[in-house]
N, C-alpha and C positions, 0 to 999 in steps of 0.2 A: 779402589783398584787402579784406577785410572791415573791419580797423584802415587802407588807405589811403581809403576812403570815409568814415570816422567810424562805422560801425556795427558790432555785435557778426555775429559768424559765423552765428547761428541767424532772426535777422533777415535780412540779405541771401540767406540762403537760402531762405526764405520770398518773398522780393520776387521773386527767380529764378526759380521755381518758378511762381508768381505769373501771371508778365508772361510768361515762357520758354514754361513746360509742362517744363522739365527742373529735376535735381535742379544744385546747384551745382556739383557733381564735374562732372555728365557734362555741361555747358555750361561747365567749362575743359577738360576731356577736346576735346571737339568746336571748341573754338576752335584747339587745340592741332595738332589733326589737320587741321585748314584751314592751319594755317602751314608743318606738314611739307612739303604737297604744294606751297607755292611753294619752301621750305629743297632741296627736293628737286628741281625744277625748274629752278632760278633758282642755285645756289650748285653748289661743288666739295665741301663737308664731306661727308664718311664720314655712311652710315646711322647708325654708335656716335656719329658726334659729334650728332649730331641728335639721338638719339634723345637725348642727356645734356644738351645745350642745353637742351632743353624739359621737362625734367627727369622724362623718363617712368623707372617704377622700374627698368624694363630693357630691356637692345634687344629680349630676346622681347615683352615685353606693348609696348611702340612696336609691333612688328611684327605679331603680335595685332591690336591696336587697330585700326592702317590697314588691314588685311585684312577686317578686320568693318565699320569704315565703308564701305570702299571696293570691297572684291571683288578685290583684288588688293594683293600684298605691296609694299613699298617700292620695292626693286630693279625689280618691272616697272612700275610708276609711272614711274621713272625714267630707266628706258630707251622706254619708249614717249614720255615727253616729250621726252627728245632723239630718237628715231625722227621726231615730230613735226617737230622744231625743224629738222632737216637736210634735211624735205621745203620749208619755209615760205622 
């Protein structure tokens, strides 16, 4: 990210930081976790494909992750949004 802007790593992290209040890990972490839940909503891919698309290290910390943002694991994400979607 930091070589497609033109700036070094410890720069743009600092601007992140900056302008955010987060470190740059965890504002692509949390950008990440915002795409899941439409990849999740919105598509047919498997939790593994997802979780490997977004390049999280493993489906446990994908799964991890969204349960710490969210309060709820992938799968009930998932199915509550189609739960939703077949009331609407």
């Amino acid at each position: 990210m930091a070589i497609h802007v033109g700036n070094s790593r410890p720069y743009l992290s600092r601007k992140v930081k900056k302008k955010l209040g987060l470190d740059l890990s965890d504002f692509i972490k949390q950008c990440k976790l915002e795409e899941d839940k439409d990849l999740l909503a919105f598509s047919d891919r498997s939790i593994s494909e997802i979780s490997t698309y977004l390049c999280f290290s493993s489906q446990s910390h994908f799964q991890k992750s969204f349960k710490d943002k969210y309060g709820i694991t992938p799968l009930m994400f998932r199915k509550s949004e189609l739960h939703q979607t077949q009331k609407e």
